[in-house]
DRENKOL-257419 format. One record per residue (C-alpha): residue number from 1; residue in three letters; x, y, z. Coordinates in steps of 0.02 Angstrom, whole numbers, plus 50000, padded with zeros to 5 digits. Example, Ala and Ser with C-alpha at 12.3 -4.5 7.8 and 13.67 -1.06 7.14 Angstrom:
(1, "ALA", (50615, 49775, 50390)) (2, "SER", (50684, 49947, 50357)) 
***
This chain:
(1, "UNK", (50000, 50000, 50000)) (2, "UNK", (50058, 50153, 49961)) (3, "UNK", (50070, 50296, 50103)) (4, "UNK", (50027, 50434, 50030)) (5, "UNK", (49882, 50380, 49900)) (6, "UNK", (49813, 50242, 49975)) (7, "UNK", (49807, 50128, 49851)) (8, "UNK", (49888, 49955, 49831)) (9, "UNK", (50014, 49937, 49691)) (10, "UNK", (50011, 49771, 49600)) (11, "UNK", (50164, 49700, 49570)) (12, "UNK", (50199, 49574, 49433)) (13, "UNK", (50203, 49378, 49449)) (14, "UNK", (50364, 49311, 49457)) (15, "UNK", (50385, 49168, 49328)) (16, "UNK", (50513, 49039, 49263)) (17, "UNK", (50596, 49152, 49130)) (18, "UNK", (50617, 49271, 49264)) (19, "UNK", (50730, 49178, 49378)) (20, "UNK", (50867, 49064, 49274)) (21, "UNK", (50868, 48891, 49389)) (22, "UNK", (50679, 48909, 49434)) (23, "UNK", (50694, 48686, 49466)) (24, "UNK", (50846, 48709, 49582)) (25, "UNK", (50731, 48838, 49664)) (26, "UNK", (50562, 48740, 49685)) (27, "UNK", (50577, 48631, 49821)) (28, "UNK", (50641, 48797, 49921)) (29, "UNK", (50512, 48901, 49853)) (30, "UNK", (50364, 48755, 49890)) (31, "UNK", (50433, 48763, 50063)) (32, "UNK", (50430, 48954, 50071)) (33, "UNK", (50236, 48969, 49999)) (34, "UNK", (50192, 48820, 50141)) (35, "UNK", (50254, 48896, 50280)) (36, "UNK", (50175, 49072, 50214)) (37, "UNK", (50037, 48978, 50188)) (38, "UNK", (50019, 48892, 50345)) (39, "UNK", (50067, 49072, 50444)) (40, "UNK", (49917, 49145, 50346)) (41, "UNK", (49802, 49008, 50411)) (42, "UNK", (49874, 49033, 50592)) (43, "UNK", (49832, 49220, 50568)) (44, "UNK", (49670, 49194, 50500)) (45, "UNK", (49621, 49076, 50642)) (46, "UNK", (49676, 49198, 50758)) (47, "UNK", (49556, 49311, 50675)) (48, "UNK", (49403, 49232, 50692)) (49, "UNK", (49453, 49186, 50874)) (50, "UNK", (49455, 49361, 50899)) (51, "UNK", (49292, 49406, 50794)) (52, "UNK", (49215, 49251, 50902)) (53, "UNK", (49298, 49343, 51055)) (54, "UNK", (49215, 49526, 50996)) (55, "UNK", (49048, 49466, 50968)) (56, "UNK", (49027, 49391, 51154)) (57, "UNK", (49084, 49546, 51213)) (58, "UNK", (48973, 49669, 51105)) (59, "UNK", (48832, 49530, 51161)) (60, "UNK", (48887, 49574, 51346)) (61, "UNK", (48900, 49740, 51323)) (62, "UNK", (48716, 49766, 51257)) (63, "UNK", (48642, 49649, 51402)) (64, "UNK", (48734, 49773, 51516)) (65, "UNK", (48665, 49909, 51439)) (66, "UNK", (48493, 49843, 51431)) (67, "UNK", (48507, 49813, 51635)) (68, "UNK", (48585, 49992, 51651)) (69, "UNK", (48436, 50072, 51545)) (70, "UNK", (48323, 49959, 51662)) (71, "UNK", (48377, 50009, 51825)) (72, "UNK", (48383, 50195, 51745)) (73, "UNK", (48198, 50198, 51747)) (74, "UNK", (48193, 50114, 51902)) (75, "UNK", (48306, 50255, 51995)) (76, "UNK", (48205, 50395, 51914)) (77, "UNK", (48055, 50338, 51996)) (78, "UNK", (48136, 50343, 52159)) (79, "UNK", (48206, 50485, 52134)) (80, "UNK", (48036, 50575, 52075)) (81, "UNK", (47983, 50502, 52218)) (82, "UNK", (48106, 50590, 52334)) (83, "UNK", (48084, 50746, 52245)) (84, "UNK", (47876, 50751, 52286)) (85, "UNK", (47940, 50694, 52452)) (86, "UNK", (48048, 50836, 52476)) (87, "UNK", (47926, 50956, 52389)) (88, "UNK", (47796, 50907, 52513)) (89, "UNK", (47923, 50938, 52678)) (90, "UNK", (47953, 51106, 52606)) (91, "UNK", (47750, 51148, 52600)) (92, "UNK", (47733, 51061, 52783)) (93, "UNK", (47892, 51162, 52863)) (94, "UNK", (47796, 51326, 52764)) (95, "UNK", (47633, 51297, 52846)) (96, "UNK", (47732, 51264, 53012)) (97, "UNK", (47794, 51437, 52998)) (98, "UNK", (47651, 51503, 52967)) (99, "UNK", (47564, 51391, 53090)) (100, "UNK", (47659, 51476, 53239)) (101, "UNK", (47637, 51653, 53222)) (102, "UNK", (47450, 51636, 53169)) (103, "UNK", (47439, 51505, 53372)) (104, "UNK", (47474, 51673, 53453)) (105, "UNK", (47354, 51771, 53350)) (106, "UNK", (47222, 51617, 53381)) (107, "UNK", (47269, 51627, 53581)) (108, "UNK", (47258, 51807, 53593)) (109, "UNK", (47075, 51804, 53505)) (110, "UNK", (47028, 51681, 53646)) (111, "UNK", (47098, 51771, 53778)) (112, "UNK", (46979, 51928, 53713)) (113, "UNK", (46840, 51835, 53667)) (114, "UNK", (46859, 51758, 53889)) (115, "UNK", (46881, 51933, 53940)) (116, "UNK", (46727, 51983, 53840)) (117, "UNK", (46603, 51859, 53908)) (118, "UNK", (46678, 51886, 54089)) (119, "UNK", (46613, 52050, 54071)) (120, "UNK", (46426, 51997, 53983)) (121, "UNK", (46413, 51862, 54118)) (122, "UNK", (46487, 51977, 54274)) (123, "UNK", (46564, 51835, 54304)) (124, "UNK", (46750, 51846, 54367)) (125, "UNK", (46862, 51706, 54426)) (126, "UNK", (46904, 51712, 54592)) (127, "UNK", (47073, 51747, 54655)) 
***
């Protein structure tokens, strides 16, 4: 491959006019293209081990995904959950302020509604 195209030259097939003494060179060059050959099978084995391999774990991957997703949805809910819950302590503590100032302003009213029938009724407590 060339580096700066890209492209993959083709280079021309040797043959028996090219090199003088090709049958001194056969038994050589049969052992050559066998263990090139056998090489490329070990390679190619390894290959497919490792597409084998890739596969389980892109399988693996998804079902962890699909259990991530899944607990997700599961962890929104509890979180919406706490949210609402902490939405609804925020109203309570609100109408507990409010609640306190407006027990004094109940209590006083009582206190002046008493004093008011004392005086209707002439009654007075004794003391």
């Amino acid at each position: 491959m060339s580096a700066t195209t890209g492209e993959v030259r083709q280079f021309p097939v040797p043959s028996e006019a090219t090199y003088p003494h090709a049958e001194r060179r056969t038994d050589k060059t049969a052992r050559i293209l066998f263990d090139l050959q056998k090489g490329h099978e070990e390679v190619r084995g390894r290959l497919d081990d490792g597409d084998t391999r890739m596969e389980n774990i892109e399988g693996a991957v998804k079902a962890n995904t699909d259990i991530t997703q899944q607990i997700k949805v599961d962890t929104s809910e509890i979180i919406d959950a706490f949210k609402s819950f902490t939405a609804a302590m925020k109203v309570l503590e609100l109408i507990g302020k409010i609640a306190k100032p407006l027990t004094y302003v109940v209590m006083l009213g009582t206190a002046i509604a008493g004093v008011v029938s004392a005086f209707k009724s002439g009654h007075f407590p004794k003391g």
